[in-house]
N, C-alpha and C positions, 0 to 999 in steps of 0.2 A: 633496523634490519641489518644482516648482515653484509659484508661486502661480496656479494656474488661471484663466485667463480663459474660462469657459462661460457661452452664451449663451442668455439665460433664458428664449428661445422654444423652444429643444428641448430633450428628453426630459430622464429623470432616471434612469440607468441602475444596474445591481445586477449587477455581475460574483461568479460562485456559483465559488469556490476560491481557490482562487492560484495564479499565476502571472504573476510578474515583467514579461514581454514582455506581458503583458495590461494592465499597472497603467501601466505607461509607456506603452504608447500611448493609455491613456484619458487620463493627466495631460497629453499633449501636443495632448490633442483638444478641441473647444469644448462637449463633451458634459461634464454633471454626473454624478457617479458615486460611489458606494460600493461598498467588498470588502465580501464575505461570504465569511468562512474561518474554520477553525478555531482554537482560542485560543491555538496556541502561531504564530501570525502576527501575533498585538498586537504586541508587543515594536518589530518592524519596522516595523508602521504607526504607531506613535506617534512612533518615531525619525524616521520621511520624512515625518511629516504625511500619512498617508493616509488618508483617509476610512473608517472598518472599523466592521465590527457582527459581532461573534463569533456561531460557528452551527458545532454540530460535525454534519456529515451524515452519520449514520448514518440507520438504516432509516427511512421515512418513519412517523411513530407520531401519537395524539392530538394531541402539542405541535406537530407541523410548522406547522398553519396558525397559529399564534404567529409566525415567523420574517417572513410575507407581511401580518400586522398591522403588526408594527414597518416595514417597510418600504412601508410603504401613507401610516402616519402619517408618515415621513419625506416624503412624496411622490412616493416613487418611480413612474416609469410603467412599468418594465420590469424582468428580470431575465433574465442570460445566462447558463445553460451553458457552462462553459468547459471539466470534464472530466464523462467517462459516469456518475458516478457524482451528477452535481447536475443530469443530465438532468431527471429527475422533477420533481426540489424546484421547478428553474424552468417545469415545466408547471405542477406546484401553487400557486406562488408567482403567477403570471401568470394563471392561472384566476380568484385572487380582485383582482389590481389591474386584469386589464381587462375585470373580470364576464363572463366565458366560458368554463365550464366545461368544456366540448369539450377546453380545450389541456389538463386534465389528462389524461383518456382517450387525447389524441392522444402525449402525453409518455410514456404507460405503452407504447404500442403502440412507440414511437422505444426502447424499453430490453429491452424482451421480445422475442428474436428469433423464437421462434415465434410469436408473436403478429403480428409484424413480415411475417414471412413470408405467413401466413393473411391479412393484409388486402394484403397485395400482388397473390398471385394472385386473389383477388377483384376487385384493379382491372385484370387480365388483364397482369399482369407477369409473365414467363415467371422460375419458379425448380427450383430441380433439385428430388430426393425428399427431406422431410424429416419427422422425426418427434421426437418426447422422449424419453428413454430416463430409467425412476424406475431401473433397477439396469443390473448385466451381463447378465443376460439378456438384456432389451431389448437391450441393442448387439449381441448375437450374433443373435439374429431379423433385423435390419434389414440386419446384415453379410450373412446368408445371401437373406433377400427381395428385397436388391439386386442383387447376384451371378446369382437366379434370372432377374430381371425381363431381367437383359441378355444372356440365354442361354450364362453359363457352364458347359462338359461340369466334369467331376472331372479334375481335377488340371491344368484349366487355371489360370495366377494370377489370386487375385481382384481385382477394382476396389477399389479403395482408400474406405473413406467418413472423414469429419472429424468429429469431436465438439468443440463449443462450446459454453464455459460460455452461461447462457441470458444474462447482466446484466452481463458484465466488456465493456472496451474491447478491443479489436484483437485480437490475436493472444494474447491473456492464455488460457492452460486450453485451449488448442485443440491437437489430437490428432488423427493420421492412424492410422488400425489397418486394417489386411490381413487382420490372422489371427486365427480366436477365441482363442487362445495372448497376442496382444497386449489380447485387451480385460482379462485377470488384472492387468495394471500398473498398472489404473483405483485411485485412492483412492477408500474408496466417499462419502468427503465431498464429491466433486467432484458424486455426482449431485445432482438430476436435470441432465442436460446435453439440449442439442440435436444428433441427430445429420443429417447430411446427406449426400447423393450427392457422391461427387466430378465437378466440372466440371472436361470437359479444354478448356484453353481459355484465356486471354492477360489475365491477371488485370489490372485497374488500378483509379485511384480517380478520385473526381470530388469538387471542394470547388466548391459552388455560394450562393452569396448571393441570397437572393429578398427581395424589397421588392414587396408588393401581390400576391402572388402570382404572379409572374413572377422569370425569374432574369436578375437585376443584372449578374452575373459568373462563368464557367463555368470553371472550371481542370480541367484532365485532368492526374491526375498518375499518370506511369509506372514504375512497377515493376521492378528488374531482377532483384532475387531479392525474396520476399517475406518482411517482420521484418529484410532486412537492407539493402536500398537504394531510394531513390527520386529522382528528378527531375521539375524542371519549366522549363516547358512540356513536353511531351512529344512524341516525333519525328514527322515525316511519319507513319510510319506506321502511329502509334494516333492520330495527330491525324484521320485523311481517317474517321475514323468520329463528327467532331465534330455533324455534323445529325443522326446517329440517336441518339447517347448524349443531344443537347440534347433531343429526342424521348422520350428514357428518363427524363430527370431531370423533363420538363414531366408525364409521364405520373405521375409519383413523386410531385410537388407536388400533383396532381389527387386520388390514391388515396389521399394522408394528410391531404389538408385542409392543406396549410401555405400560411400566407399571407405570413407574414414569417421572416427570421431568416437560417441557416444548416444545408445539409445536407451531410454527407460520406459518398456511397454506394460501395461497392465491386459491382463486375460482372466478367464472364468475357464476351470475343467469343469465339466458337469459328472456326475456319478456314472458314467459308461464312460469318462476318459475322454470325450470331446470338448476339443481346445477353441473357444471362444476369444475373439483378440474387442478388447476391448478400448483401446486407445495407443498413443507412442508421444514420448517425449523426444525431447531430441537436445537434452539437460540434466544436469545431476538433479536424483529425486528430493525428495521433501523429506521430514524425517530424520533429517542425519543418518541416510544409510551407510553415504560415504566413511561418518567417523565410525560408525558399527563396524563396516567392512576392513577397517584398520586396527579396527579391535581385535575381533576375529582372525583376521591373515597375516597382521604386521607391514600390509603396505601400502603407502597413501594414495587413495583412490583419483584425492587430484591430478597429482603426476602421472597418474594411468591416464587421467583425462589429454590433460599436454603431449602425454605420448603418441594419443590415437588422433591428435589433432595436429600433429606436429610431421608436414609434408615429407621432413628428412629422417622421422625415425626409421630404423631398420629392422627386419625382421629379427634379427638375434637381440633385438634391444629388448624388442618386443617381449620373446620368448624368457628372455635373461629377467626379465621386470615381474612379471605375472605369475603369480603362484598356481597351485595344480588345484582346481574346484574344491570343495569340498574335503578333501585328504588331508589337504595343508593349512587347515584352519587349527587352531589352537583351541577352539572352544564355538561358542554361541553368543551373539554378542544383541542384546535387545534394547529397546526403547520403547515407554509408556510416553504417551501423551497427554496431561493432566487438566480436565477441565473441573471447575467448581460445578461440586453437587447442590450447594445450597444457593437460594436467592442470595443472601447475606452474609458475607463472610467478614472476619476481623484482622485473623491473620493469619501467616502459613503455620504449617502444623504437620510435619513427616510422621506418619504412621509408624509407630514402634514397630511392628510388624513385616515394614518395607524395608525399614533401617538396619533392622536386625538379620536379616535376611543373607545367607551367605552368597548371594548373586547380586545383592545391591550394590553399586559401586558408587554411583553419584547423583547429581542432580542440577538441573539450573532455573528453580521455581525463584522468585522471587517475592517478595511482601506484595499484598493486595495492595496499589495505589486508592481502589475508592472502595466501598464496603457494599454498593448492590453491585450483582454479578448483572452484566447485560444476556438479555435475554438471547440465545444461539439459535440466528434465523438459519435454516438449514445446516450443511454440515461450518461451523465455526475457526477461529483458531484459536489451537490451547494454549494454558500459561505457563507453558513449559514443561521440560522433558526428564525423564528420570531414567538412569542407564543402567544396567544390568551385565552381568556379564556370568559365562557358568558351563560348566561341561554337558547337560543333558539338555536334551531341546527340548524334551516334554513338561521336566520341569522349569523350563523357561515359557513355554506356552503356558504354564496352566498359572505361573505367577502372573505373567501380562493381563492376562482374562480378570486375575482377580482381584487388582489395582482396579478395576473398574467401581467394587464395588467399598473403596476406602476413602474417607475425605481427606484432602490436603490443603485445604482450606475450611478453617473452621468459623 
């Protein structure tokens, strides 16, 4: 890595995991910085010179506030969440360096989706039914009380409801069941889960940068199939709901108290234009939207993160950093998700079709290790992502939708 030039008027930052496109873009920023990851990432930071303090995150226990000492006496002023799972650590971690305990409580509420839930519609955020389920029972009660509520006769089909693990990222443990015959599939390890109403209704996300309480930078990103493709900027026609979703996000920064940092909320418009909030991160998303967003606008989305986490930026940095929504994008910048179609595959095999493609740009599939594909209990993770890039967004939606129906593994 390079020898840092950081400027010893601002912050002193503590990126919580690893990831690669995170470390380089702190090294190439004027921001002071340390990894916190686990110990089999030494090796690497000692080879690149990277600034590292080992910290395995598992559950938060006695020794956690140990991790926000050492990092206190470093002088650290900040620490970043960079996946779901060092959400907390950085509410606990930041509770003791900027004496404000609130960001703990607020960091528990950002990781417990019921809880997430329960203080949203408290701040009058509209969310569908949702409830906890400790066994199978519970999910067959809620299966049948929702069905009732929405006046299904006998033997009409039921509404679909979703079960989410309560503390995983994205689409990890999440479950669609119709029938009490499908809640039997349930492992009963996966309980307790959260279950909820299905919303019919035009799924997308929002990645928002707030600094003082306000938001910095508002990305809408659009969905084509969901776990399998996304783009950004996103088209005309999820963009023309950009005042009310900037309205849902100001409303979201209001009900959890956030004053700084980074949120990634999902929501459902339904066909009359009512905005369903559907969860909030409080992490860069899944997906690589981040390198998308750097495709598209020319600026890296980490240092956007550092910025909005970083107690001493300033508003003209702020201003001076972040590009103008949508105007100042260069193009559309996409990614597929690639799972094997077949039980059995041999080995990779790029679609002439995708290759050729004047929006293809890359790809990081790699060779099949074993030859049966494991069977995708719920929604899965893919073997990798293929990138796109292109001046029209419709011809960027309609190529994503149709990568669905091409193998890359043959």
């Amino acid at each position: 890595m390079s020898e840092q030039k950081y400027n010893p008027e601002k912050g002193y930052v503590a990126l919580l995991g690893w990831s690669l496109n995170a470390v380089e873009a702190a090294d190439k920023f004027d921001r002071r910085y340390v990894v916190v990851a686990p110990d089999w990432a030494e090796a690497y930071c000692k080879e690149h010179d990277i600034p590292y303090v080992p910290w395995n995150f598992e559950r938060l226990n006695d020794r956690s506030v140990e991790i926000a000492h050492i990092l206190q006496e470093k002088g650290v002023d900040v620490a970043i969440p960079l996946f779901e799972e060092t959400v907390e650590w950085a509410g606990a971690i930041n509770s003791v360096l900027m004496d404000k305990p609130r960001l703990f409580g607020q960091a528990m509420l950002l990781r417990d989706k019921a809880l997430m839930k329960r203080r949203a519609q408290l701040g009058g955020i509209r969310v569908g039914i949702f409830e906890e389920a400790h066994d199978k029972a519970d999910v067959i009660r809620f299966l049948k009380r929702v069905n009732q509520t929405l006046l299904k006769l006998d033997g009409d089909p039921n509404d679909p409801i979703h079960l989410k693990a309560f503390d995983k990222a994205g689409c990890l443990g999440h479950r669609v069941i119709r029938t009490p015959d499908e809640v039997d599939t349930i492992p009963e390890e996966e309980f307790p889960v959260l279950m909820e109403s299905h919303l019919d209704g035009w799924e997308f996300a929002v990645e928002a940068w707030i600094h003082n309480g306000k938001i910095a930078f508002l990305n809408i990103s659009e969905y084509v199939t969901l776990g399998y493709s996304v783009f950004v900027p996103a088209t005309p026609d999820l963009e023309k709901y950009r005042a009310q979703i900037t309205a849902e996000i100001e409303k979201l920064i209001k009900t959890f108290d956030i004053d700084f940092g980074f949120v990634h909320p999902e929501y459902f418009v339904t066909s009359d234009g009512t905005m369903y909030f559907g969860e909030v991160a409080y992490r860069p998303p899944g997906f690589k939207v981040f390198e998308l967003l750097e495709r598209a606008y020319g600026f890296n989305a980490y240092q956007g993160l550092i910025l909005a986490f970083d107690p001493k930026t300033t508003e003209e940095e702020i201003k001076a950093f972040f590009p103008k929504e949508v105007v100042d994008a260069k193009g559309y910048a996409g990614c597929f998700g690639v799972y094997p179609r077949r039980r059995v595959v041999s080995k990779l095999e790029i679609p002439e079709e995708t290759e050729n493609h004047e929006y293809f740009e890359s790809h990081e599939l790699t060779p099949p290790l074993e030859e049966t594909v494991t069977k995708r209990t719920a929604f899965g993770t893919h073997w990798g992502l293929v990138y796109f890039f292109g001046d029209d967004p419709y011809t960027m939606r309609d190529l994503l939708k149709h990568q669905e129906e091409l193998d890359f593994y043959v």
